[in-house]
N, C-alpha and C positions, 0 to 999 in steps of 0.2 A: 524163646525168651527175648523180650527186646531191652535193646542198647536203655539205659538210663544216662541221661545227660544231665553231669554235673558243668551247673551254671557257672561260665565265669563273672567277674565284675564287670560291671558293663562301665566303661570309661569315656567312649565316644559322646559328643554333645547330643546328638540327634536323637541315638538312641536312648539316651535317658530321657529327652524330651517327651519321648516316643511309646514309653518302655509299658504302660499300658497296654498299648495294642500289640504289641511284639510278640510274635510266638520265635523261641531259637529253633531253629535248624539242626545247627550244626556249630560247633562252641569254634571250629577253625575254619575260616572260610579257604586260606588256600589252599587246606586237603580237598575240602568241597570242591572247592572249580578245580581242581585235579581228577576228581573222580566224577565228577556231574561234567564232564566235555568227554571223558573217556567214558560212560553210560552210554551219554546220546550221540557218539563217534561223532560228533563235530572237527572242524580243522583243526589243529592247533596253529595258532599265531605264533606271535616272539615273546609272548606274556614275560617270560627268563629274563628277558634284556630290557634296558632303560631308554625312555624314549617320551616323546609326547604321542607319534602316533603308534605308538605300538598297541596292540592288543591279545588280550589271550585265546581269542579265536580270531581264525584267519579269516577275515570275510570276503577275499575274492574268492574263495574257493564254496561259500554260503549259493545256493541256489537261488534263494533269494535275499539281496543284500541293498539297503537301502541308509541315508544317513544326510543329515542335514551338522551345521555348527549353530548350538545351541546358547551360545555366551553372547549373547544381544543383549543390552539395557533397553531395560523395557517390554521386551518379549516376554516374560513370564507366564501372562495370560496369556498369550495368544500360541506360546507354547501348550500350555494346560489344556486349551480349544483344542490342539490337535490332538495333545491324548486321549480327549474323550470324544473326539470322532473317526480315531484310530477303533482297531480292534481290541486294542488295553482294555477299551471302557466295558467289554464285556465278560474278562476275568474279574475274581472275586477277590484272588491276594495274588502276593508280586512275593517271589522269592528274591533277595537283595546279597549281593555279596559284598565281604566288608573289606579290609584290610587283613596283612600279617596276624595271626595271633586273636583277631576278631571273628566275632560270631558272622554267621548264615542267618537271616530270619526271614521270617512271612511274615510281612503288613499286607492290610487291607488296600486295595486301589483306591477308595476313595482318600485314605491316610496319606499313600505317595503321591497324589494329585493335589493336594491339598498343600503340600509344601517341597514338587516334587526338585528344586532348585534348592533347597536344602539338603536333601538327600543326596544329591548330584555333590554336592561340597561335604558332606558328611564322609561320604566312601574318598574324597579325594581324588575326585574326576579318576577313579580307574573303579569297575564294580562289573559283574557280572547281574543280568536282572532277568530273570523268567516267569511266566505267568507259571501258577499252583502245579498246572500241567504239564507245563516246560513245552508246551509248543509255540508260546511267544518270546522269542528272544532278545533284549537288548544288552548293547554294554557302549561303558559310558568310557570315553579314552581322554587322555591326557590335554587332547588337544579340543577339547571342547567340542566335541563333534559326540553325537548319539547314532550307534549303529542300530539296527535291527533286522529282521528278519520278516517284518511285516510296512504297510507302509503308514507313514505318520507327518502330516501335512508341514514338517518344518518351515522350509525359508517361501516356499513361494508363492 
């Protein structure tokens, strides 16, 4: 018998912006990234503690671990370039982690491409992101830096 999930209010800006394309997940995202790091044994980070660079995966411990700082004026597009000549461009949706008490969802890549510097400010520079499959990793950390686990043309 599978899980029914009842909907909460969706309160954040983005996702109502959004709420079209949104499929929920998961009505709490930080049981999710509690149990989606513990699924696919990733590291754990310091996600518990406060910080700018903190994160909820440890990514020196990532095999492969790559990250540019993505808070340029002006970059936007040239940021969006490198997602879609990243390996991003060839998933279909992006699973998004939210805040406290906020939903998990799957948008479409073309949706998070499209305003993916909103999204970034939506979760509050801190968000868990995997492709539908969860073999593409990113997460977005306080300090304006985009981790991943694949590589993605940022500053150079």
């Amino acid at each position: 018998m599978s899980k029914t999930l009842i909907l909460p209010e969706i309160t954040n800006w983005k996702l109502r912006e959004v709420i079209n394309d949104v499929t929920i997940v998961d009505t709490n995202s930080s049981i999710f990234k509690h149990n989606i790091l513990e699924k696919l044994q990733l590291p754990i980070g310091q996600g518990f503690k406060c910080g700018p660079s903190v994160t909820d995966i440890n990514w020196e411990n990532m095999s492969n671990h790559y990250s540019f700082y993505f808070d340029k004026i002006g970059w936007e597009n040239k940021i969006k370039n490198a997602f879609e000549q990243s390996l991003l461009i060839r998933a279909q949706n992006l699973i998004i982690t939210y805040g406290f008490s906020e939903p998990t969802i799957l948008i479409p890549v073309k949706v998070f491409l499209d305003d993916w510097d909103g999204f970034f400010a939506s979760v509050r520079y801190a968000a868990l992101i995997f492709s539908e499959d969860y073999k593409l990793i990113m997460e977005v950390s306080r300090d304006y830096y985009l981790h991943s686990n694949f590589y993605i043309q940022g500053e150079e």
